[in-house]
C-alpha positions in Angstrom: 118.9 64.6 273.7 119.3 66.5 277.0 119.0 70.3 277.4 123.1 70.6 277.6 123.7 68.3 274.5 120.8 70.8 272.5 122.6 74.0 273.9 125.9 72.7 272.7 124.8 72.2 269.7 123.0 75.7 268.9 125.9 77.3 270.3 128.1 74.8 266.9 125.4 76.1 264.8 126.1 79.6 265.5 129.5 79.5 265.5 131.7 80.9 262.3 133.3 77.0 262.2 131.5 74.4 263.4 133.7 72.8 266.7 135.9 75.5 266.3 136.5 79.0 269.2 135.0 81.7 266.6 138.7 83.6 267.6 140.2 80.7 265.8 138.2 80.5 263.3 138.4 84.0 262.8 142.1 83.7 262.4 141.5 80.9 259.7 139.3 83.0 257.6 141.4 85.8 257.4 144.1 83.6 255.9 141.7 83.2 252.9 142.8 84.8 249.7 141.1 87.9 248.9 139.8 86.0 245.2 138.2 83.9 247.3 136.1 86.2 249.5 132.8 85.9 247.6 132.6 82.1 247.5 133.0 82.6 251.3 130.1 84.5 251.3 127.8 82.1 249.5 128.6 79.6 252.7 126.4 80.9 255.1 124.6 84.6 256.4 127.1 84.7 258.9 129.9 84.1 257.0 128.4 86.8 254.6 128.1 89.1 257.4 131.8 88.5 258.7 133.4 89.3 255.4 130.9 92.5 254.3 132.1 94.3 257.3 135.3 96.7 257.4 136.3 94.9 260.4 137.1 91.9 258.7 139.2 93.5 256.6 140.9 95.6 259.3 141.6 92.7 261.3 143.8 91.0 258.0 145.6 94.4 258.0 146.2 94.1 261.9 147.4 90.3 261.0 149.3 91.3 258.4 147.3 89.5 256.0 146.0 91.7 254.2 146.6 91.9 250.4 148.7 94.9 248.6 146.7 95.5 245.5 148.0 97.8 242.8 144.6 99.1 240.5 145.6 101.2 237.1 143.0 102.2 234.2 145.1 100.8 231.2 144.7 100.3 227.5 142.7 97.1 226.5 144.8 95.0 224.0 143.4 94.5 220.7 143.3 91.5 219.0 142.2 91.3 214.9 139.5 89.0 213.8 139.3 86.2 212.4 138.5 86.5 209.0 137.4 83.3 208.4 134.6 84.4 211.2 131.8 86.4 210.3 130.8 87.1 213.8 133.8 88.1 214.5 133.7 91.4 212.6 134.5 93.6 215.2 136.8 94.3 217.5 137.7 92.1 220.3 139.2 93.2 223.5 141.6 90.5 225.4 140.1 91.3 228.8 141.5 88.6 231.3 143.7 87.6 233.1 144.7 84.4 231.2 144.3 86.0 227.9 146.7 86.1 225.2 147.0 87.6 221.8 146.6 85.4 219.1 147.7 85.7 215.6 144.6 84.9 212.8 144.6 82.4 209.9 148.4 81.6 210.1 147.3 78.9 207.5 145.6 80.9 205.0 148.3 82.2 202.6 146.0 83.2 199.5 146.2 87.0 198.4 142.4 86.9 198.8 142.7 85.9 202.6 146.0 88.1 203.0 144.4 90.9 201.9 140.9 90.5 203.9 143.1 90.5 207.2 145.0 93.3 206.0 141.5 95.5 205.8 140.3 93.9 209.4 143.4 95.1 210.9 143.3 98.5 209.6 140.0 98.2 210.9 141.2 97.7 214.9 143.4 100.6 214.2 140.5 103.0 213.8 138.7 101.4 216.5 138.5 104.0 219.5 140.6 103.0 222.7 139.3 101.3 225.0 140.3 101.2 228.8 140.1 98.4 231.7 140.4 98.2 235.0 143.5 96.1 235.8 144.9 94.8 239.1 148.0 94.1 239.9 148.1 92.0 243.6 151.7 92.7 244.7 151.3 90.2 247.4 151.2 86.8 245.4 152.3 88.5 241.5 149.3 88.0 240.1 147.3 89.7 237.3 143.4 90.5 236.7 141.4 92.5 235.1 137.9 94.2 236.0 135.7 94.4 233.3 133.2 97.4 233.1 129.4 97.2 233.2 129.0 100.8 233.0 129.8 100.9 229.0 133.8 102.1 228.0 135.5 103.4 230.4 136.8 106.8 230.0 140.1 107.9 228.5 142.6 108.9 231.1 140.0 109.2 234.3 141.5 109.6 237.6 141.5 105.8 239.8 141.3 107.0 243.0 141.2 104.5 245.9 139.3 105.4 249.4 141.1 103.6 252.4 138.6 103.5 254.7 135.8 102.6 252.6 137.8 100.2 250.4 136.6 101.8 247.5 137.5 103.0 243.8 136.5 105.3 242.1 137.1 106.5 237.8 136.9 109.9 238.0 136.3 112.5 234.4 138.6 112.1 231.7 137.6 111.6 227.9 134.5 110.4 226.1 136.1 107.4 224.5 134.4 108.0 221.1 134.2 112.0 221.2 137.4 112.6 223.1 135.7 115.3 225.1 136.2 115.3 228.6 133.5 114.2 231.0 132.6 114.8 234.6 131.2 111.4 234.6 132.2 108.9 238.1 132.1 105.7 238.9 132.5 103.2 241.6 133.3 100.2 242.6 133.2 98.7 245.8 135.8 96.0 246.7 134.3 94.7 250.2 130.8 94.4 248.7 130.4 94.0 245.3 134.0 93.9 243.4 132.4 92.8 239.9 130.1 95.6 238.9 130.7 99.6 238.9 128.0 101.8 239.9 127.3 105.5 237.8 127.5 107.7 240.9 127.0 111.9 241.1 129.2 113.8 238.4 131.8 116.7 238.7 130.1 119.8 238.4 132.3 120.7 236.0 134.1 118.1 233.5 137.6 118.2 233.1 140.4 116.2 232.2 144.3 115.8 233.3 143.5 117.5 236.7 145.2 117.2 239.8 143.1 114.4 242.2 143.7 112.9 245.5 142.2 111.9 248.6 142.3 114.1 251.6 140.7 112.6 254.9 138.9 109.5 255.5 136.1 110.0 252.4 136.8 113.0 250.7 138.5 113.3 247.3 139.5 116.9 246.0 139.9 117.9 241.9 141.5 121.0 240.6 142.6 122.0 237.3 143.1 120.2 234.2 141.1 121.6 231.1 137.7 121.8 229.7 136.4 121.3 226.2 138.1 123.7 224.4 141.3 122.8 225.6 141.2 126.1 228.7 143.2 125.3 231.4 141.2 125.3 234.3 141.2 126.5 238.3 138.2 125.3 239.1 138.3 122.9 241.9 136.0 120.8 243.8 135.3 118.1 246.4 133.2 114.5 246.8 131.8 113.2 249.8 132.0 109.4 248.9 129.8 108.5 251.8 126.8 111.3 250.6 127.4 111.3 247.0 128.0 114.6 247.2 129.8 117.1 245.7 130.7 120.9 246.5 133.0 123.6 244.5 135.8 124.6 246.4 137.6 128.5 245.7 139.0 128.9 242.7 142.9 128.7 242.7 145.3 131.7 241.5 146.2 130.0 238.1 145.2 128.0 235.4 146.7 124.6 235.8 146.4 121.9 233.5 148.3 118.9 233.5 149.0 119.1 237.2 149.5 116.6 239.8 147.3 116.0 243.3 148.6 115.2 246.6 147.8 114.9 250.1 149.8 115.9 253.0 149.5 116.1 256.8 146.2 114.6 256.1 144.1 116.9 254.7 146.4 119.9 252.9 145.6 119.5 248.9 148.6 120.1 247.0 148.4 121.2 243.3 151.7 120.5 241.9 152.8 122.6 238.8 150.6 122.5 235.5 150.2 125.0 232.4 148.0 128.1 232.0 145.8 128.3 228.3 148.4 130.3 226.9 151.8 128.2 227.8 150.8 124.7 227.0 154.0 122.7 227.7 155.8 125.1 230.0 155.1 123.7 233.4 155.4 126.1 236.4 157.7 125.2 238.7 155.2 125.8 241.7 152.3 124.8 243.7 149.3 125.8 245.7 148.0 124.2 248.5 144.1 124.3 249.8 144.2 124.0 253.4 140.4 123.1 255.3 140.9 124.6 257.9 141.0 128.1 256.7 139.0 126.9 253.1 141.7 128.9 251.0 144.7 128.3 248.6 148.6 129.5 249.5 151.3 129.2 246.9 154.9 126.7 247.3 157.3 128.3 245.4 160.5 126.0 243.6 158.4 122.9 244.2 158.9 121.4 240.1 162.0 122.7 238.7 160.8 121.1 235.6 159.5 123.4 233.0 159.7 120.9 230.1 158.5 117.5 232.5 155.2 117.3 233.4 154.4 115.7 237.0 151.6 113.4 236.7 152.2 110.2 237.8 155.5 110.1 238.7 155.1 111.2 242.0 154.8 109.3 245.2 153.9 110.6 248.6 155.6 109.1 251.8 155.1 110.3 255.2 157.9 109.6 257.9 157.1 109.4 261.1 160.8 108.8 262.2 162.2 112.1 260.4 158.6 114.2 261.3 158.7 114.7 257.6 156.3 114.6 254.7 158.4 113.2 251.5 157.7 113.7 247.6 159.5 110.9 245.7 160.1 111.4 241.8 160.9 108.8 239.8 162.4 110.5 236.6 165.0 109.8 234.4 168.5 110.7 234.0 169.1 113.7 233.1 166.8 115.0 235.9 168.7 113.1 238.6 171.3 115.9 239.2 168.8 117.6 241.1 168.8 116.2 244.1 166.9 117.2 247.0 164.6 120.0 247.9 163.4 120.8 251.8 160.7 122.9 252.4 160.5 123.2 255.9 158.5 119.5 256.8 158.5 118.5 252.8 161.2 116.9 251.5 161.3 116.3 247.9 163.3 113.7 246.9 164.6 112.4 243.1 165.0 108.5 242.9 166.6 107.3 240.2 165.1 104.6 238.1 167.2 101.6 237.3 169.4 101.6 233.7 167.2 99.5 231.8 164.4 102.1 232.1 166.5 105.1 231.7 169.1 103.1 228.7 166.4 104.2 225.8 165.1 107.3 226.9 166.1 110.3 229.3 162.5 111.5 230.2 160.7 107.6 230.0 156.7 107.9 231.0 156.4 106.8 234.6 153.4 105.6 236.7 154.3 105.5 240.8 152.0 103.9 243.4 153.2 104.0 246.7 152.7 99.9 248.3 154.3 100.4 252.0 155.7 102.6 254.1 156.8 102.5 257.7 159.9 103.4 259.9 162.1 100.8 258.4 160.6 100.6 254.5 159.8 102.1 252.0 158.0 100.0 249.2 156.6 101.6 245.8 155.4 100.4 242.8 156.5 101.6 239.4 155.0 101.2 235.7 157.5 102.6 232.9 156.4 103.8 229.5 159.8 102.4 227.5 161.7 100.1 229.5 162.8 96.4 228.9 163.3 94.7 225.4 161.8 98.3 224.0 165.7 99.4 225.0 168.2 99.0 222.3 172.1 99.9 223.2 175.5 98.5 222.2 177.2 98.9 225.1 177.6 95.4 227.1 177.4 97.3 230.8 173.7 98.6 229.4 173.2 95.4 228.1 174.1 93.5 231.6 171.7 96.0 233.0 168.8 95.2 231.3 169.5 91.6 231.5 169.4 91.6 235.3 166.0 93.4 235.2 164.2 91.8 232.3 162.3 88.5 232.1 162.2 86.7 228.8 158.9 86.8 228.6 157.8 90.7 229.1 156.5 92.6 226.2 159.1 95.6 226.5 157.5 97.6 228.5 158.5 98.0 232.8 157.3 97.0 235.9 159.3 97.0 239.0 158.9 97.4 243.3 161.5 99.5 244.7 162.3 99.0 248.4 164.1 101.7 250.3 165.6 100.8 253.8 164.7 103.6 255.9 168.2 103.2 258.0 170.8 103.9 255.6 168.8 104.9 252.7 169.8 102.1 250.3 167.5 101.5 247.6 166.8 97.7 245.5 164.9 97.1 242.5 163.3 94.4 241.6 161.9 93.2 237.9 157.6 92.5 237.8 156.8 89.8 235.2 154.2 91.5 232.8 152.2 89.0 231.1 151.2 89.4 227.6 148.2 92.1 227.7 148.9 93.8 230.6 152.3 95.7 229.7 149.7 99.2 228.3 151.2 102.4 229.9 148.6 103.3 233.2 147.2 106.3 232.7 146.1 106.4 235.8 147.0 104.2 239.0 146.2 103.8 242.9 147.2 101.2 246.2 144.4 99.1 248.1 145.6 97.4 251.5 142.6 94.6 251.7 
């Protein structure tokens, strides 16, 4: 073999596809299916290389094929035993993607048996609840779930995703089995290692239902919520996800629990109504900002005119470049839709009206918001409803040609839809996301990966 035939043949070896220009082969990896990125990485060290580095991933955004993950902390199903099955005496969880909940013994029709399963399922029911991660890939409509290796996860913690670093993070919340909150938090990495959750620094205070967001490139800021007595907190705080590290912030004016965090301009923390100690359930209709730059708090007044809605999770924060304006979207129900909107010099908050078979059985339904696109032309967000579909009952036949036109079949009752604003004129489309059996528990918490 001649010195030209051996180089050529190095240079095969070293290239990401053997024959191939590694620009095209690059643009035939990033085609790959994110589900399929860690069999890629069992092919070879290079390979393993390529796709454990952000610029692989930034390079399927710049293609436009990257994948639009939706990631919520939701309610594991629970399915009752079997009581012909010993080993089956406690509770199982349906934790996958292809589960489904199965009825036990359908055969068995003694009283004996009847009354055995009877017991077991009274059983579940005093079981504590148990939460999973769950994720919702908008880009092909399918469903997964995450399961934990750090124990339960906790009741109502913050998921928080990190742009740059591709990361989530659980954030406080409750001690499944005491029900006291936690400043416990966890990550997961979803370039490097997307099956297993590492225990990383805690809050220095724990707290749950506090405002959260992430302001910058690797910095999450927490503020509020309440303690374990129930106080209403203004503590706040921020986490350096790169150093593990975090830092107390100064206090805000007032109490907030309950509260709702965004980001704006960047890196301006807004703290969006809440409660004091002594007015649980009367939300305040402002909101304080901490600004960086200066390291203190300031006060929006007329932000929530809300007192009897709280805001969590049914906000969504759009930033348009067109109109130089930073937008809150709330998704709420009917009888908050006569609001309209509210402009605060470069904030614009805006009410969007959820479609009739959400709104048909309740006038304040439980929403969860996660915002999926935005640019110039679009506006794309993804919403989770506490009541809607089948759960909707109505005589009317316009309420009922409503529902049918949103609602598959197969859904368990509960609402999942995109909405898609055109930026142009405004006008606004809904479209119906099939919930398969196990998946259709109310988010308590939920946040948008572009991978």
């Amino acid at each position: 073999m001649g010195k030209a035939e051996k180089k050529q043949q190095q240079q095969e070896v070293q290239n990401l596809i053997p024959g191939l220009p590694d620009e095209i082969a690059m643009e035939c990896l990033i085609r790959v299916p994110y589900k399929f990125h860690n069999d890629l990485k069992s092919v070879c060290q290079r390979w393993l290389n390529l796709i454990s580095s952000h610029s692989f991933y930034r390079e399927r955004i710049r293609s436009g094929k990257a994948e639009h993950l939706v990631c919520q902390v939701q309610p594991l199903p629970l399915s009752p035993p079997n009581p012909k099955d010993s080993s089956s005496a406690t509770t199982h969880l349906v934790s996958d993607s292809a589960a489904r909940i199965t009825s036990t013994k359908k055969d068995q029709q003694q009283d004996d048996d009847d009354h055995e399963l009877l017991q077991q399922r009274q059983e579940v029911h005093r079981t504590p609840l148990q939460y999973g991660l769950t994720i919702f890939n908008a880009s092909n409509g399918t469903w997964e779930r995450i399961r934990p290796n750090v124990g339960r996860i906790p009741i109502f913690c913050q998921c928080v995703a990190v742009p740059a670093s591709r990361k989530l993070l659980l954030i406080g919340g409750w001690d499944p089995t005491t029900l006291e909150p936690v400043p416990d938090v966890y990550v997961l990495d979803m370039v490097n290692n997307s099956s297993r959750w590492r225990r990383v620094k805690p809050m220095s205070v724990a707290r749950s239902f506090f405002a959260c967001a992430v302001v910058g490139a690797s910095t999450v800021c927490v503020a509020g919520g309440h303690d374990g007595q129930k106080n209403a907190l203004k503590s706040a705080e921020v986490y350096d996800v790169e150093a593990d590290e975090w830092r107390m912030l100064p206090e805000m004016d007032e109490e907030r629990d309950e509260c709702q965090g965004v980001c704006l301009e960047g890196d301006r923390f807004f703290v969006v109504s809440g409660y004091g100690t002594e007015s649980q359930g009367r939300f305040k209709p402002d909101a304080e900002c901490y600004d960086p730059k200066t390291g203190s708090w300031s006060k929006f007044d007329h932000v929530w005119p809300f007192p009897s809605l709280s805001p969590r999770g049914s906000t969504a924060t759009i930033t348009s470049n067109r109109l130089q304006q930073h937008q809150w979207l709330w998704f709420l129900g009917k009888e908050q839709q006569q609001n309209g909107e509210v402009v605060k010099g470069k904030i614009v908050s805006s009410i969007v009206p959820l479609p009739k078979s959400v709104t048909e059985g309740s006038s304040s339904p439980c929403v969860s918001v996660t915002t999926l696109h935005n640019s110039q032309q679009q506006q794309k967000v993804f919403v989770m409803t506490g009541n809607g579909g089948r759960g909707c009952s109505s005589s009317s036949s316009s309420a009922a040609a409503a529902l049918s036109s949103f609602i598959c079949n197969e859904c368990e009752g509960e609402g999942a839809f995109i909405m898609e604003r055109d930026m142009s004129n405004g006008d606004i489309k809904w479209d119906h996301v099939h919930l398969p059996v196990g998946f259709s528990g109310f988010p308590c918490s939920a946040s948008f990966l572009l991978i």
